[in-house]
Steps between C-alpha positions, in 0.01 A plus 500: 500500500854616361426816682382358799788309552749776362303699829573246745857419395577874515365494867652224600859673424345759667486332791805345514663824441349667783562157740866495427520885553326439807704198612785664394421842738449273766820283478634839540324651808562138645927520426457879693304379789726440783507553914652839597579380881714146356638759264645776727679223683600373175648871403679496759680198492627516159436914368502670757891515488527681162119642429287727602104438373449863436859605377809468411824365701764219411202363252223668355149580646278194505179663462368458146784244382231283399310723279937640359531124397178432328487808281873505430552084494259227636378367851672208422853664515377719802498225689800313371715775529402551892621129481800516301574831368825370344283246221274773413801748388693198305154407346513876301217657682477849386361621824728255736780666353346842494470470917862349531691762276318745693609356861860487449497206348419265818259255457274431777573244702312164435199444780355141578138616480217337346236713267269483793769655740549777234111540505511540848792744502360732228192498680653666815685729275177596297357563846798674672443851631809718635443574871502859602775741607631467768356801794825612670569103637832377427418137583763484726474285820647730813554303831401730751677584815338759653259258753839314628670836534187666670492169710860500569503916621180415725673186714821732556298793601352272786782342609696828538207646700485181717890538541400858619222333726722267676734783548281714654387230713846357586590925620168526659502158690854621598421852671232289663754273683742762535207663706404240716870401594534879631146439713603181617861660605680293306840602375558628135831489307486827354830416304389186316514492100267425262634157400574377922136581522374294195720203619361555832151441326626260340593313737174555778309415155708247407219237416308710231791615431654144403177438305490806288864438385436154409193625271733769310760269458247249334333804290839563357614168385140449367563839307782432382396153374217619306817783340677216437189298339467790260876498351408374106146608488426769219093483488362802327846599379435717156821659383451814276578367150688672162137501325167548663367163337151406597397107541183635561481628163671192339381214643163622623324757267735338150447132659892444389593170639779543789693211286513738177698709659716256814479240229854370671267364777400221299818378367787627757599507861397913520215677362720755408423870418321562141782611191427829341428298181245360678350873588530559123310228409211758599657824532606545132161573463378616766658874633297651756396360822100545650648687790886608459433605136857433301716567827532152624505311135757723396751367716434136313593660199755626591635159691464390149621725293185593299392765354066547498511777284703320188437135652852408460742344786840685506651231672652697775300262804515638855408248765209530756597451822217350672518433860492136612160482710457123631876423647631127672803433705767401272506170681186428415342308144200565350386410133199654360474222224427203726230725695316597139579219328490238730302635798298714284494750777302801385711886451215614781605235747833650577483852362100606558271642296729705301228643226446768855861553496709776321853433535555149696552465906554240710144389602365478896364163580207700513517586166555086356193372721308812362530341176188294470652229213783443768427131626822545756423747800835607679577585886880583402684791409533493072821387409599375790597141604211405698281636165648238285481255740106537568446504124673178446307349793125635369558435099390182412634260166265315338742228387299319360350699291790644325581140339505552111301183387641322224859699531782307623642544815830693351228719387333526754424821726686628829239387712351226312874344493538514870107349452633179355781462757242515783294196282790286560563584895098441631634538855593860445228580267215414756724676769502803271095504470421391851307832538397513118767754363861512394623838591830692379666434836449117466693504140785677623381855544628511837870356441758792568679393160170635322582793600818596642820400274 
């Protein structure tokens, strides 16, 4: 009996051995499962500014961090540090402060992700392939001219051989009449000039005559009004810049948010053009370019002051000077924090569907209604007057939906404070919502003071 029951305790520990091994495997599939798709949006909202899943840049390759951490630490501190990289060093963690040591001594920036978002986000990086090589396409978007100058050749060509037409005619018509007088016996001034005999025709003519003035005088004002109605308007205009930067690149195939780099746009009346120390942020790391090989990052070195070889700054900076791209009349205000704060007006809405785009241009009106997320769809000329105008008069405010409930009103919203100024005034409010919207234009967008100081 001893040694039956010696059997059966042995297999019971057995057992529970191989369940908590097996619970204990599966725990740690589950904390590795994750969605690659909610992950690669994930990456590149909050990596993709500093890492790279297959290699190194500002921040080391992502792909088998996981696996670094458990071998050299625990899973525990792999995902604390992702949280709070700072704790994890203080705490004495050999391999915490293994990573920072190696990385100059910067720790990583703390990320408000849950495990679950890091699950996600190591999935996609697990998963991540590099695309191929690039086949001889720089990526670059070329506005072609060649139809309107083809188009352009083709209406002078006629016009010049109906100019030769009419003169032919006119001559013809003229040895005709010249003929007939002499038949008829009618006398010929043999002496008259060119210009008595076109006033003369003028004159017998004067009717047509009369009429086809008054239609070139109307053709040229209307000419010259549509000259006049394109003083100010720069669509499609793409200055050559210092550096051969591609958005493309950036934005599209790295995913870098437009804000990491314009991050003024959220906080200040301009966007403003990126600092070199924001270029470094990558390009410390990263030397060579997909297509321009070390020509073009070179020059951000060098705007810095750093050296790739030793990986030390000199301190001798040399400014880039970039050439302004989207320019206003000095008379005129614009703030790019009330349109992505407060508006939260979308990068695309104004400047396309940049991740197409090398260096920037002023986008067509074509080009903004191409943009499929665009909910405003423009007839006017881009930054022009009439352009601002329309999009104050098509973007609608949801007022009162941008009430923070429970906040007080001195801590309240832009739009939910003018919200509970509308609750007191009824009148106005139902005036405002008559046809179910409160646009831009009815809060002011269309007051010249908005605009123009």
């Amino acid at each position: 009996m001893k040694i039956f029951g010696s059997f059966i305790s042995q297999r019971f520990k057995l057992l529970a051995i191989t369940t908590f091994t097996l619970f204990s495997f599966i725990s740690n599939i589950h904390a590795q499962e994750g969605d690659p798709e909610i992950g690669g949006k994930l990456f590149k909202a909050n990596c993709a500014s500093c890492h790279f899943p297959d290699k190194d840049m500002t921040g080391p390759a992502l792909q088998g961090a996981r696996e670094r951490w458990i071998e050299s630490s625990t899973e525990e501190n792999f995902y604390a540090w992702i949280k709070n990289s700072g704790a994890v060093i203080k705490s004495g963690d050999g391999y915490a402060n293994q990573l920072f040591n190696k990385w100059n001594k910067t720790p990583m920036t703390p990320q408000s992700v849950s495990d679950e978002d890091i699950d996600n986000i190591f999935a996609y990086v697990e998963s991540y392939t590099p695309p191929p090589p690039p086949t001889g396409a720089t990526g670059e978007t070329v506005v072609s001219t060649d139809d309107e100058g083809s188009s352009s050749f083709i209406w002078w060509v006629i016009a010049i051989l109906l100019l030769i037409v009419i003169g032919a005619v006119g001559t013809s018509r003229g040895y005709l009449s010249r003929a007939i007088k002499q038949q008829n016996g009618e006398e010929i001034n043999e002496n008259e000039t060119v210009s008595q005999a076109a006033r003369r025709w003028a004159w017998d003519n004067r009717g047509w005559f009369g009429v086809v003035v008054l239609v070139g005088v109307v053709a040229v004002l209307v000419i010259g009004l549509m000259g006049l109605m394109k003083i100010g308007v720069f669509e499609d205009y793409k200055p050559e810049q210092p550096i051969k930067y591609s958005h493309k690149l950036h934005a599209g195939d790295l995913g870098i948010d437009c804000k990491y780099c314009h991050n003024a746009a959220m906080k200040s009346k301009h966007a403003t053009i990126p600092t070199v120390n924001v270029c470094m942020n990558c390009h410390s790391q990263v030397h060579e370019g997909t297509e321009t090989g070390t020509t073009e990052i070179s020059k951000i070195h060098e705007a810095a002051g750093f050296d790739p070889e030793t990986r030390t700054y000199s301190g001798e900076t040399k400014p880039i000077k970039w050439v302004k791209v989207h320019n206003l009349p000095d008379h005129v205000y614009f703030n790019h924090s009330q349109h992505v704060n407060v508006g939260g007006v979308d990068c695309a809405q104004c400047h396309g569907d940049m991740k197409k785009e090398t260096v920037a241009r002023v986008m067509t009106t074509e080009d903004l209604n191409a943009v499929e997320e665009n909910e405003i769809k423009f007839s006017r000329p881009t930054l022009t007057m009439g352009w601002c105008i329309e999009c104050h008069q098509l973007s609608n405010v949801d007022v009162a939906g941008s009430h923070i409930k429970g906040a007080p009103e001195s801590e309240d919203t832009y739009y939910g404070v003018i919200h509970q100024r509308l609750l007191k005034d009824k009148e106005t409010y139902q005036k405002y919502l008559e046809d179910d919207v409160i646009s831009v234009a009815e809060l002011g967008g269309w007051e010249c003071a908005k605009c123009h100081y």
